[in-house]
C-alpha positions in Angstrom: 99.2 93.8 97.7 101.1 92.4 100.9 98.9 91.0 103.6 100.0 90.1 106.9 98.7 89.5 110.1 98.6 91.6 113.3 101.4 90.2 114.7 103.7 90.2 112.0 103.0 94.0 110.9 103.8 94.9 115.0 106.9 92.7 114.9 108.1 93.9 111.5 106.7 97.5 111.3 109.4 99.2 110.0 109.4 96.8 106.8 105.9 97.1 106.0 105.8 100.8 106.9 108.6 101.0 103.9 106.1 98.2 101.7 103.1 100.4 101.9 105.0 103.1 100.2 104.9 101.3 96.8 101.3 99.3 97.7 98.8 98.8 100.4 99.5 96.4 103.5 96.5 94.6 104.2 96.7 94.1 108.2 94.3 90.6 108.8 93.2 89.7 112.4 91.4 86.2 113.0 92.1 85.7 109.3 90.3 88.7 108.3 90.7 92.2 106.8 90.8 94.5 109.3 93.4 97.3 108.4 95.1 99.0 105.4 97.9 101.0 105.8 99.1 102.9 102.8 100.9 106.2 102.1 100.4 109.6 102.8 100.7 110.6 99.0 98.5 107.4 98.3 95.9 108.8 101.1 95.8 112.5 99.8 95.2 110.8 95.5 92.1 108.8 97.0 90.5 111.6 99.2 91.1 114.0 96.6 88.6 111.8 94.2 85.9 112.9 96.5 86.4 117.0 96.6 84.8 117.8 93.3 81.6 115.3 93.9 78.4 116.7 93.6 75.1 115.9 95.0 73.8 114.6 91.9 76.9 112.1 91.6 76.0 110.9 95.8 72.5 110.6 94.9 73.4 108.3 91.3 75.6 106.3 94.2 72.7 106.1 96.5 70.2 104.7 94.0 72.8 102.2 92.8 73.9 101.1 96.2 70.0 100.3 96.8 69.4 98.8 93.6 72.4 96.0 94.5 71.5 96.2 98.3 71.0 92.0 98.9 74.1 91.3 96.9 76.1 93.9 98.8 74.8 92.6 102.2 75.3 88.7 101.0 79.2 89.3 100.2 79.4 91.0 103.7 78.7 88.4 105.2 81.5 86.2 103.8 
C-alpha cells in the first residue's frame, strides 16, 4: 500500500488517483491514518461483502467484538 501525507496527495492527486487503481492510498495527517482512497470497482467488491449478511452473522460480530472489547479499545489508542 502507498501512504502519503495530506499534502503530497493534494499536490500530486492525479498520480495517486491513477495508484489507487491497482491498491489503496493511505492519506496520513499529523502522521496518522486519516483517509483511504481506493477504486470504484475496489469500493463496489468490499460493499458487496455485506449485501448477503444476516442478522445471525451481525449478532456472532457483536458478541465477538465484546468479547475482545479492552484489546480493541487499547490498540485505538495507539
Amino acid at each position: 500500500m502507498t501512504r502519503v501525507t495530506a499534502t503530497e496527495f493534494k499536490n500530486n492527486i492525479g498520480a495517486f488517483s491513477d495508484a489507487a487503481m491497482s491498491e489503496p492510498v493511505i492519506i496520513t495527517s499529523h502522521q496518522r491514518d486519516r483517509l483511504v482512497l481506493l477504486s470504484a470497482d475496489e469500493y463496489r467488491r468490499l460493499t458487496a461483502l455485506t449485501e448477503g449478511v444476516t442478522a445471525q452473522d451481525k449478532d456472532r460480530v457483536a458478541r465477538g467484538l465484546e468479547r475482545h472489547r479492552s484489546t480493541i479499545l487499547e490498540l485505538a489508542k495507539r
